[in-house]
BAZA-459643 format. One record per residue (C-alpha): residue in one letter; x, y, z. Coordinates in steps of 0.2 Angstrom, whole numbers, plus 5000, padded with zeros to 4 digits. Example, Ala and Ser with C-alpha at 12.3 -4.5 7.8 and 13.67 -1.06 7.14 Angstrom:
A506249785039;S506849955036;
***
This chain:
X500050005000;X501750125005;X502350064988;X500850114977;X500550304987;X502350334986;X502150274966;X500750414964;X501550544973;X502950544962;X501950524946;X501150694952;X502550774954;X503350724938;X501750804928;X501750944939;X503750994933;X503450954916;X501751064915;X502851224922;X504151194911;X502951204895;X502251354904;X503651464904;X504351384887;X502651464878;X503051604890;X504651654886;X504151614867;X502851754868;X503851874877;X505251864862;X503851844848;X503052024858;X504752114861;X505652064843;X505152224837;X505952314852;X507752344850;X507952344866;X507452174872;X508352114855;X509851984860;X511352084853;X512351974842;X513852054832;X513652054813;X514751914805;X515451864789;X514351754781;X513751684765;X512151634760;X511251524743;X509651484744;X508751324741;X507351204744;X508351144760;X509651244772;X511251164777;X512151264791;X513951304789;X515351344804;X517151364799;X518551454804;X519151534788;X520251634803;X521451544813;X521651684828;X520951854833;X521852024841;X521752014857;X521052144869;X521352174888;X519552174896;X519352294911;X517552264916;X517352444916;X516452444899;X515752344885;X517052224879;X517752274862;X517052174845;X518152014840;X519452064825;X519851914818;X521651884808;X522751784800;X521851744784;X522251544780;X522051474764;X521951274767;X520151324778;X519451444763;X519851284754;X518651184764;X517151314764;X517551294743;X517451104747;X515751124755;X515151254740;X515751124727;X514850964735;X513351074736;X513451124719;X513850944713;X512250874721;X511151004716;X511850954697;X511550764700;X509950704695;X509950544703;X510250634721;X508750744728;X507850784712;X506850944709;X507450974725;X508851114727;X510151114743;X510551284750;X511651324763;X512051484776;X513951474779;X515051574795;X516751624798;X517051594814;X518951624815;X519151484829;X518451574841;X517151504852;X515851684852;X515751654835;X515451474833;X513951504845;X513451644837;X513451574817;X512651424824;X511051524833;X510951634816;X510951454807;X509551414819;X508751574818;X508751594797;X509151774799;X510751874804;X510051884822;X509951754832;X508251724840;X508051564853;X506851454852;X506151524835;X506451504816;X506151644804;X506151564787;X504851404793;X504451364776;X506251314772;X506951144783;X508651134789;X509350984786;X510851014799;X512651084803;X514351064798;X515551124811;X516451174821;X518351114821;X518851144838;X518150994848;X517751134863;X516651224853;X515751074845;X515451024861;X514351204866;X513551174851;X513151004851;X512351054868;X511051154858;X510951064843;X510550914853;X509050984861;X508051004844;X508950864838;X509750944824;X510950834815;X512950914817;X514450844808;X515950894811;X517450864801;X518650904815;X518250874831;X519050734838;X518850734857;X518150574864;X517050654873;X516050674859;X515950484857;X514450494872;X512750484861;X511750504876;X512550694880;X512650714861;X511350604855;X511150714837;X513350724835;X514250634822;X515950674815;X516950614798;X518450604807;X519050464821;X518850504840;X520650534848;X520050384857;X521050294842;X522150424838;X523050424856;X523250224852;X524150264838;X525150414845;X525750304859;X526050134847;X527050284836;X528250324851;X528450134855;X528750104840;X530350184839;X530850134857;X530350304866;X530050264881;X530450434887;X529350554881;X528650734887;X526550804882;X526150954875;X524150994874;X523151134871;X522151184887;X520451134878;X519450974879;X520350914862;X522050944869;X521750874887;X520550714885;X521750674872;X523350694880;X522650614895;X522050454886;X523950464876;X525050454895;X523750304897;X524450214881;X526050254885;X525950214905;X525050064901;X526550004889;X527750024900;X528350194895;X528650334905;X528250524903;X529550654908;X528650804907;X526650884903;X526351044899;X524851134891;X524651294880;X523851434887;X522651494875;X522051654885;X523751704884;X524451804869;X526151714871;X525251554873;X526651514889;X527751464877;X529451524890;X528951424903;X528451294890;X530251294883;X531151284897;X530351134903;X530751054886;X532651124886;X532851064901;X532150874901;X533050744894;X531750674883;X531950704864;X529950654860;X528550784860;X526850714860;X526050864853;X524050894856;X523651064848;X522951164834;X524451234822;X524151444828;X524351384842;X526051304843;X526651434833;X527251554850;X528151384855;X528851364840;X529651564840;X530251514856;X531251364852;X531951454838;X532551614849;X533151484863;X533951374851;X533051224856;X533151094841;X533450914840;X532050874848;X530750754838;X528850834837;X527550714838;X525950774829;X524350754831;X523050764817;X522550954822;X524451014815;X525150864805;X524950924789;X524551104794;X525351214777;X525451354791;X527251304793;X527751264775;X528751414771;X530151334782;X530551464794;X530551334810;X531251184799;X532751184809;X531551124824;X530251024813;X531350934801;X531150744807;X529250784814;X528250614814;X526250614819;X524650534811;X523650634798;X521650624793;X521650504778;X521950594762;X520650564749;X520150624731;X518950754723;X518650744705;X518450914697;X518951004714;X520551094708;X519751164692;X518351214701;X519651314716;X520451404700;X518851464695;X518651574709;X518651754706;X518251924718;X516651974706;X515651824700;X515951714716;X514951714733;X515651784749;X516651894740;X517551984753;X518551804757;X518851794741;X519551974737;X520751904754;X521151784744;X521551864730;X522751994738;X523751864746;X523851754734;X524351914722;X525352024734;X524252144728;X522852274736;X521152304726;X520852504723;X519652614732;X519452494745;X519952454762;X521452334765;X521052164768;X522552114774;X523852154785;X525052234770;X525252394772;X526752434762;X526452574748;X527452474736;X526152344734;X525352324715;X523452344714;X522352204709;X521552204693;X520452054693;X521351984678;X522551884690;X522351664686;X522451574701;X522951424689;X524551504686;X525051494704;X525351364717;X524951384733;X523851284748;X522351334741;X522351254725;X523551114732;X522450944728;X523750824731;X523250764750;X521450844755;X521250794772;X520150904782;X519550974765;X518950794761;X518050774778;X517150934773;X516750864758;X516250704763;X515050794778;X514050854765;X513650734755;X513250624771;X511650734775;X511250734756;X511050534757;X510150554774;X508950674766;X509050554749;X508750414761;X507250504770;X506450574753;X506150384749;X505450344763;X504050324752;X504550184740;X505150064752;X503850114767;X504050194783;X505250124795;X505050264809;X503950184821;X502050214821;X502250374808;X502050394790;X503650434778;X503850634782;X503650764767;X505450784761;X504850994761;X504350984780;X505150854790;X505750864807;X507650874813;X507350704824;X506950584808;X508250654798;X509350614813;X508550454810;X509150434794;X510950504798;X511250364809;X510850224797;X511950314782;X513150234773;X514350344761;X515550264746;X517150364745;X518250404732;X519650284740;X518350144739;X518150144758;X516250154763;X516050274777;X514550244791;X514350264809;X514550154824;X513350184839;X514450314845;X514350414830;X516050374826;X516850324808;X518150194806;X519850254810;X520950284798;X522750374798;X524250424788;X525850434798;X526650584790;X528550634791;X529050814788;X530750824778;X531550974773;X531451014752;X532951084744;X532351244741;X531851274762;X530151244762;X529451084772;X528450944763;X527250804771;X527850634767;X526750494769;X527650334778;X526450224787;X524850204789;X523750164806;X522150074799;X521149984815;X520049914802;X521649814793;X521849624793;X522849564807;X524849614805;X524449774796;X523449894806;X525049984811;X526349994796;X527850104797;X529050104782;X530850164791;X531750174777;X530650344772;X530950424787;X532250604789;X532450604805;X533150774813;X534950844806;X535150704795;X535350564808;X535150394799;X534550284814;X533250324826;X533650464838;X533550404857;X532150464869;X532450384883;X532750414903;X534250274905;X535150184892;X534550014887;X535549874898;X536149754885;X535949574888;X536949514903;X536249624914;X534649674922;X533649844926;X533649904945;X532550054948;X533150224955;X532250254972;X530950404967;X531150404948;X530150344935;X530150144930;X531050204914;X532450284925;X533650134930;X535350074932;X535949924922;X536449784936;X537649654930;X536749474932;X537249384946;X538449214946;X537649054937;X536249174929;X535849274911;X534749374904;X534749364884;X533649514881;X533949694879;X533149794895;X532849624903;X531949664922;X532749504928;X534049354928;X533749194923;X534849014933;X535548914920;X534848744920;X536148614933;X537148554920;X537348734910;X538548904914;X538349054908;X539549114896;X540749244899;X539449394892;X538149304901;X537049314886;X536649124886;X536848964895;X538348864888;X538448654892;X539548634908;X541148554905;X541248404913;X543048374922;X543648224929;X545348114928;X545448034910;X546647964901;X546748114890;X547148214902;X549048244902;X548848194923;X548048054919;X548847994908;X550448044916;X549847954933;X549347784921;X550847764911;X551847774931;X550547674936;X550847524923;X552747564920;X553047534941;X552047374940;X553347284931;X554747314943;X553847214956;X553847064942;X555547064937;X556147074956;X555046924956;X555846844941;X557646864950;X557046824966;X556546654957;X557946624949;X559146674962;X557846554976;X559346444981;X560346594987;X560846625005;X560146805004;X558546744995;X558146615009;X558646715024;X557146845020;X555646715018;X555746685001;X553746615002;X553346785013;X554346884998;X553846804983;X551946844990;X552447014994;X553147044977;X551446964969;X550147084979;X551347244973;X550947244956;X549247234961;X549647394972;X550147494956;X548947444944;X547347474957;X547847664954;X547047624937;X545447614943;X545547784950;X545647854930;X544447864919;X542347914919;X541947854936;X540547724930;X539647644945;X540647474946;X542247564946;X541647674961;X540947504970;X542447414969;X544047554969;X544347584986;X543847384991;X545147354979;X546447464984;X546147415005;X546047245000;X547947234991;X548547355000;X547947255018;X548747115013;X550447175007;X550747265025;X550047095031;X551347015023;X552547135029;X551947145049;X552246935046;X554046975040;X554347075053;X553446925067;X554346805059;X555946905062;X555746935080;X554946735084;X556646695073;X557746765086;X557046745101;X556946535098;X558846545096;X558846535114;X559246385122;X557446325126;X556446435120;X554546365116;X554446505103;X555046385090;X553446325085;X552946485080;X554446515067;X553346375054;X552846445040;X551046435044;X551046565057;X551446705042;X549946625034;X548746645048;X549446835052;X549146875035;X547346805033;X546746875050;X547347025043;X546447015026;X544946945033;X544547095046;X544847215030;X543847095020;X542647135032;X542547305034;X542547325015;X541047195012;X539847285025;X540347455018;X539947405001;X538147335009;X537747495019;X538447625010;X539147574995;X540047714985;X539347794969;X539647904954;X539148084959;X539048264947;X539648394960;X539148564952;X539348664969;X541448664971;X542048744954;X540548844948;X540648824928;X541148634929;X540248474933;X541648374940;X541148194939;X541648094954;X541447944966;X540547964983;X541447854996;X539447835002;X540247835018;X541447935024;X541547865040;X541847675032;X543147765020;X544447815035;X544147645045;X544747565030;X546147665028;X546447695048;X546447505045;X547747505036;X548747635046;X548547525061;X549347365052;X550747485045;X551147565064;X551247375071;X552547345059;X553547505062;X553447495079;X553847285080;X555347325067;X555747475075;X556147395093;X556847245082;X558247345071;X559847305082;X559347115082;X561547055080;X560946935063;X561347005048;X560146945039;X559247055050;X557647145038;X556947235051;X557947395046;X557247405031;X555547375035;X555647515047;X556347635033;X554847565021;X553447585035;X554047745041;X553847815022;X552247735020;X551447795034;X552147955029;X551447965013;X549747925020;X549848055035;X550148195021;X548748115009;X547548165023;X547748345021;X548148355005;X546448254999;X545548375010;X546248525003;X546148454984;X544448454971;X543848394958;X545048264945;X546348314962;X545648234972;X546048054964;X547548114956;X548148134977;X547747974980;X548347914965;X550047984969;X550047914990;X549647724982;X551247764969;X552247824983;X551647694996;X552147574983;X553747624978;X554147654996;X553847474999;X554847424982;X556447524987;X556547515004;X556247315006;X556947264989;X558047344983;X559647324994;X559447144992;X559447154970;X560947284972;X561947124982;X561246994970;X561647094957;X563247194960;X563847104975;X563946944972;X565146904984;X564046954998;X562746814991;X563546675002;X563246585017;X565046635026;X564746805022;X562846785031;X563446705047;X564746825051;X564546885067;X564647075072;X564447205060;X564147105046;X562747195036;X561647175021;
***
């Protein structure tokens, strides 16, 4: 029940606004209608340069045929002088001939509104927004007096309005226009604002919204690896919106910008010092560049007196092919400018028609008579100057001057752009009137209403028809509107190069078409491009240099991402792109190369034969285990000897058998350390090296039991047989044997790729599995070795010569001191240095027991034979081996 009185209540109130607004609407309407005869209640609206051909339908025309005004210091204190517009430019008298010549070309065409005549009401508005509001009311109006809310020439419809450039302006206008929902197409206004059809709802335009153009600016800049770039924007809605939706591009890229500064158009220097000096001062050599060509001019003087030039201009469609520049006077500061342009396109017939123009025959004569006198440098007699010549040396004009005979930018046809627009604006609302003139033929499609009179329609269905045109072009492109009232975007990305003769020319060398295939909506031909002073390469705009691969980007605390030092990548990583933000680990069995660029294969180092070590360490290795054979071989042949007997020739000949073995096990320690070389080295090497210490700690017993059962009754004389050497020697082995077997159970050894000692090498090596199993077994073998030291140590001054306990002591003392020093040295050692250490204490070792316990005997069997004999052997005292 709340719900439904609540409802009510608000309907009420909803009819109750809507009745006083009609109320004072037919109010107001009669107070204007009663008072329009008054000149005092009349609005006062300044005359304005106009012209006017009259037809069956009006079309309203705004454009600046001025680019700038005098400006005036305003007091307050009385009435603000009138606007005195200046600077008189060709390329726009160019459109309004444009719109004269598509009018024309209709009104000729019989298969395009026939019977029907276009007309059209046409204002100067010189860029200023007064007079863009003020042409667009008169248009409104139908008289040169603009009167709200009221038409003067009711019989005659107007179809719609073509204007205003500046998107500002288009915006006021769009404003009114919208209300009676007149159609307005603009052929210059680009600010995305624009875009919103439910605040402009009767607004379309022939050119894109900066929406696409700021894409394009920003994939420009990128392009050519500017990542550093400053803003420049008019203080208007085209300048800001379109600067601000640029620095989102270019943020959102990852670019950076350095500076934004904005031309003050209420100034008459535009703040172009300030503006300078920011741009002197910063490091970036890109521009963007959001303004109108008049109004960049202060800027440019500026730079020019300051001496500011190799920086890069990026244009913006408002000033991209502006002829306002052409005569070269700021070409050391443009040369090298780069920007996107309208898309050119083609009117047949259009230059001979421009060349037909003359002061007395053709309308709005007194822009034409402008013209004339600049085009001329002349002044027409008996008239007021229209220009700002004022020298008395200036020729008269005669009216016999041909405009063919001269080239300039008003009969320049090569590239229309904004002229096109014009152009093309034009014949849109003739194929919307078209379109709604056959309504007839095909029946109505406006909703509950019959096909309007072509004579007497409203403005809302030829909006209707507006939206739902469709427009061929000369370049073959079909031209419509999307929802937003928006073409399709299309750009030229034009380069300004310096001509031999000092003027500056617009050069076509890319194109930006969002509509393209895939792969060529953006295309750029470099090669084309001057850039500033002749530079062949692409100028740099950026805040740091670009790190190189091998290093990475660091940002600076409080500057821009773009502002960064270049960081060298860390130990084991890469980075293989330019400006890389990180590092990148190698994969385990890679290293970086010495740029650290890329990741190289790891060499993989470990003792081979190839290797001059190694195969120094084999060649020892094998060479040495011969000597133990021929000592063999003499100790054979020489069995019978007294020297060989009275050393245990069975003890000696097994000692000589396991030393071989001792040389050659170092073998095993070279080579790629396969898995059943890491099992079975170091039991290899305990097990031959256990028993040949065994053998020597039974030498050494078998010396010691020898001498002591010499006494009379001694019971030690049982342990003299030969099978007490046996049994010392296999409880020996057998407790290594042991060790050895439950290591290789519990913790057997294994290859291993150690990639942490030497960075840049995979050493391949064998684990001992067990460290702890490792130095038993060779503490082991220390143990047996000190026994036999210390038992031959105690037994060296025994009175026999054939004493051997000397030389075992000399042979233990150097083997255990080889293995005392292997202990540190192994520790200390790595990589293939490891087992070349170890290699080198079972050589040594070896050789210690070869020389020490062999040798003196072959030198007395060899060179001494006379020593070789039992009387020698039994001498008492002093007699030595």
């Amino acid at each position: 029940m709340y719900s439904v009185l609540a409802g009510g209540i608000l309907a009420v109130n909803i009819i109750m606004d809507i009745t006083y607004t009609v109320i004072w609407h037919l109010l107001l309407s009669s107070l204007i209608l009663a008072f329009y005869n008054d000149q005092s209640c009349r609005l006062q609206v300044s005359e304005m340069e106009s012209i006017f051909q009259p037809g069956d339908i009006l079309l309203g025309v705004v454009l600046p045929l001025h680019l700038d005004k005098e400006y005036h210091r305003v007091s307050f204190n009385e009435r603000p002088p009138g606007i005195n517009c200046t600077t008189f430019h060709f390329e726009n008298f160019q459109q309004l001939q444009a719109m004269i010549f598509a009018v024309d070309e209709i009104n000729r065409n019989p298969n395009i509104l026939p019977n029907i005549t276009l007309g059209f009401q046409a204002y100067d508005s010189c860029d200023v927004l007064q007079k863009d509001l003020e042409g667009t009311l008169q248009v409104l109006s139908g008289l040169n007096g603009a009167i709200p809310n009221y038409r003067c020439m009711g019989n005659i419809p107007l179809s719609g309005v073509i204007g205003a450039s500046i998107s500002t302006h288009s915006i006021l206008l769009a404003h009114i226009l919208g209300l009676y929902r007149y159609p307005q197409v603009s052929h210059y206004s680009t600010s995305p604002l624009l875009s919103n059809q439910k605040m402009f709802p009767s607004f379309f335009r022939t050119v894109p919204s900066d929406a696409y153009q700021s894409q394009g600016l920003a994939k420009l800049v990128l392009h050519f690896g500017w990542t550093w770039v400053g803003l420049l924007a008019v203080d208007n809605d085209y300048g800001q919106q379109g600067i601000q939706l640029v620095k989102q591009e270019i943020i959102k890229a990852g670019a950076c910008v350095a500076f934004t500064e904005s031309i003050l158009t209420i100034r008459p220097d535009r703040n172009a010092p300030h503006i300078v000096d920011v741009i002197k001062e910063s490091t970036a050599a890109a521009i963007i560049v959001f303004s109108p060509a008049i109004d960049l001019v202060p800027v440019l003087a500026e730079m020019l007196s300051q001496n500011v030039t190799e920086k890069i201009l990026v244009a913006s469609e408002a000033w991209s092919t502006s002829t306002l520049f052409s005569d070269g006077k700021f070409s050391n500061i443009l040369s090298g400018t780069i920007g996107l342009a309208l898309h050119s396109g083609n009117i047949p017939g259009f230059r001979e028609f421009l060349n037909k123009v003359h002061p007395s025959t053709s309308l709005g004569k007194y822009w034409v008579k402008l013209l004339w006198e600049e085009s001329f440098q002349c002044k027409f007699p008996s008239e007021k100057n229209h220009t700002t010549l004022t020298e008395d040396s200036i020729k008269e004009c005669t009216g016999e001057e041909v405009l063919d005979k001269i080239e300039n930018n008003y009969n320049d046809v090569s590239s229309l752009r904004a002229t096109y627009n014009v152009y093309t604006a034009v014949q849109i609302v003739a194929k919307a009137l078209e379109d709604l003139k056959n309504c007839n033929k095909e029946g109505s499609i406006l909703s509950d209403q019959k096909c309007p009179d072509i004579l007497h329609f409203k403005p809302w269905q030829l909006l209707h028809y507006v939206k739902k045109v469709r427009v061929m072009l000369s370049s073959g492109r079909e031209l419509f509107f999307d929802r937003n009232g928006d073409p399709p975007a299309v750009y030229d990305i034009v380069n300004w190069k310096v001509t031999p003769d000092g003027t500056i020319k617009q050069i076509n060398v890319g194109s930006y078409d969002t509509a393209a295939s895939f792969g060529q909506v953006f295309t750029v031909n470099k090669s084309a491009i001057s850039w500033p002073t002749g530079k062949q390469q692409v100028p740099l705009s950026v805040c740091s240099q670009s790190c190189p691969p091998g290093f990475r980007k660091a940002s600076e605390r409080g500057k821009p991402t773009c502002c960064f030092q270049c960081i060298p990548c860390p130990q084991g990583e890469i980075s293989n792109v330019t400006d890389s933000i990180d590092c990148f680990k190698c994969l385990w069995d890679e290293w970086p190369n010495v740029q650290k660029t890329r990741c190289m294969q790891k060499n993989i180092e470990f003792l081979s034969y190839e290797d001059p070590l190694g195969a120094g360490l084999a060649a020892t290795g094998i060479t040495s285990s011969l000597v133990p054979v021929v000592i063999l071989k003499l100790f054979m042949k020489y069995r019978t000897t007294p020297i060989v007997k009275a050393n245990n020739y069975s003890l000696s000949c097994l000692l000589l058998l396991c030393l071989p073995l001792c040389f050659l096990c170092s073998l095993a320690f070279i080579g790629y350390p396969q898995k059943e070389k890491c099992l079975l080295r170091q039991a290899a090497f305990g097990l031959v090296f256990s028993l040949c210490v065994s053998c020597i700690l039974a030498k050494t017993m078998m010396v010691v039991f020898a001498f002591m059962a010499t006494k009379p009754g001694s019971k030690l004389r049982k342990w003299t047989r030969p099978v007490v050497s046996y049994m010392i020697i296999s409880i020996c082995f057998v407790l290594q044997f042991i060790l050895c077997i439950s290591w290789l159970l519990k913790a057997p050894p294994f290859p291993q790729y150690d990639i942490q000692t030497k960075p840049g090498l995979i050493i391949v090596q064998c684990n001992n599995g067990s460290a702890t199993a490792f130095w038993c077994m060779l503490g082991y073998l220390g143990f047996l070795a000190a026994i036999s030291f210390i038992v031959a140590f105690l037994a060296r001054r025994l009175p026999d010569t054939f004493n051997e306990t000397k030389f075992i002591t000399f042979s233990m003392l150097a083997f255990l001191s080889v293995w005392i020093s292997f202990i540190p040295a192994s520790l200390s050692a790595q990589g293939k240095y490891t087992e070349a250490m170890e290699i080198f204490a079972i050589l040594s070792s070896s050789w210690a027991l070869v020389v020490c316990m062999f040798f003196p005997k072959c030198f007395i069997i060899l060179f001494r034979p006379n020593m070789n004999s039992k009387k020698q052997l039994m001498k008492k005292a002093g007699g030595q081996i």
